[in-house]
C-alpha positions as CSV (number, residue, x, y, z in Angstrom):
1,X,-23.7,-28.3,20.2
2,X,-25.9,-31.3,18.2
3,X,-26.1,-28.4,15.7
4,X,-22.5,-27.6,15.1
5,X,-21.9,-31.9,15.2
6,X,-24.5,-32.1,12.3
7,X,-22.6,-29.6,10.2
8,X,-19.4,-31.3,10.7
9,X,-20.8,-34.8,9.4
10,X,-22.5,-33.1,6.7
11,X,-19.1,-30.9,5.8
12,X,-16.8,-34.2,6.0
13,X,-19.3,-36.6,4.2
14,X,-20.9,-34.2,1.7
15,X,-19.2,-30.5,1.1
16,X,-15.5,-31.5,1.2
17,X,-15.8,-34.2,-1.3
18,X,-17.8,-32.2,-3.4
19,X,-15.0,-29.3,-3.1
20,X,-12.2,-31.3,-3.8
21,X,-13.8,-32.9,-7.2
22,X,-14.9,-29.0,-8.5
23,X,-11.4,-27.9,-7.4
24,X,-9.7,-31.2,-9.4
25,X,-12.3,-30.0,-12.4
26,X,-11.2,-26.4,-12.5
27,X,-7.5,-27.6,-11.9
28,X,-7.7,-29.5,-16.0
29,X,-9.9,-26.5,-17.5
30,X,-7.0,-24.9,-18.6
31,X,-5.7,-27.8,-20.2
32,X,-8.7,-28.7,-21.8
33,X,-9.2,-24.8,-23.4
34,X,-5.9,-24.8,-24.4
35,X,-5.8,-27.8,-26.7
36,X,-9.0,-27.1,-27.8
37,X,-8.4,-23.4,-29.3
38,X,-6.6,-23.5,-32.3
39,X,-3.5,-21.2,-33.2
40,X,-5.1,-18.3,-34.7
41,X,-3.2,-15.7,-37.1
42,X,-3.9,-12.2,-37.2
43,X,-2.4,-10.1,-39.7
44,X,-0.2,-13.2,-40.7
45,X,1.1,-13.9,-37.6
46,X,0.2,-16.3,-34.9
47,X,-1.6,-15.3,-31.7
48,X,1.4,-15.9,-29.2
49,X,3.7,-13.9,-32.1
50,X,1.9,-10.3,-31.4
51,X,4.0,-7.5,-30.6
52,X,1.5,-6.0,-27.9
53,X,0.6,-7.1,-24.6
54,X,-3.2,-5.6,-25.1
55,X,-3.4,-6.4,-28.8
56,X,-2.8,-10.2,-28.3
57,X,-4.9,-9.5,-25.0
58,X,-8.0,-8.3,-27.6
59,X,-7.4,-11.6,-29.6
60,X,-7.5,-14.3,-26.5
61,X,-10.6,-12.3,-25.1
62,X,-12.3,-13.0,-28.7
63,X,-11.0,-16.7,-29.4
64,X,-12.4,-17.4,-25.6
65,X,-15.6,-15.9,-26.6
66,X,-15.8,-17.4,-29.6
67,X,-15.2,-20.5,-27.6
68,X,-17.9,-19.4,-25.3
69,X,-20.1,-18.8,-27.8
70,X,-19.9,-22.0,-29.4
71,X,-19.6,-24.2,-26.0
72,X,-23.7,-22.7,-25.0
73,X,-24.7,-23.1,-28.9
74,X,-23.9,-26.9,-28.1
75,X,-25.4,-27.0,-24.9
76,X,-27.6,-24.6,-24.2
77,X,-29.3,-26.4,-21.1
78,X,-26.0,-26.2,-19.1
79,X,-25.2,-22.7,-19.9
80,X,-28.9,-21.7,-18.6
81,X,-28.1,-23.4,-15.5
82,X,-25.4,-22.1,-14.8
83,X,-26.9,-18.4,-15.5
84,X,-29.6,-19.3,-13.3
85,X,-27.8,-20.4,-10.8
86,X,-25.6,-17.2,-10.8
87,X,-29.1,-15.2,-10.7
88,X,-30.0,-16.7,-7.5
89,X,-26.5,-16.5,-6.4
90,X,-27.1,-12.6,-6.7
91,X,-30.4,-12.4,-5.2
92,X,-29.5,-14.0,-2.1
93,X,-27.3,-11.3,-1.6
């Protein structure tokens, strides 16, 4: 019982606060990606102007890891955090 009390301060004072401001953060990152990727052209036309669903697919997936690329060539202390952290993630499993 004082076990299952303890969790519930900790969840309302600690975890839900903490989940509500990682939730607001993922809610602006697509926002934030999208102004910051340019319009590309490809052949002479614009990225959202491609005739094919996978074509224009192939392009986003290289502008986004282009942008990935650069975003852990900038700050390569937080991307190896966050790798790590997905390492132990996986071990614990």
């Amino acid at each position: 019982m004082g076990l299952a009390a303890l969790f519930l301060v900790v969840y309302w004072l600690v975890l839900r606060p903490v989940k509500n401001q990682a939730l607001a953060a993922f809610r602006q990152l697509p926002g934030r990606v999208t102004g910051q990727l340019a319009p590309a052209t490809v052949g002479g036309t614009a990225l959202g102007e491609t005739r094919g669903t996978i074509e224009g697919g192939e392009n986003r997936a290289s502008q986004l890891k282009r942008l990935l690329s650069e975003k852990v060539k900038a700050e390569p202390e937080s991307a190896s955090r966050l790798v790590q952290g997905w390492v132990q993630v996986e071990n614990k499993r």
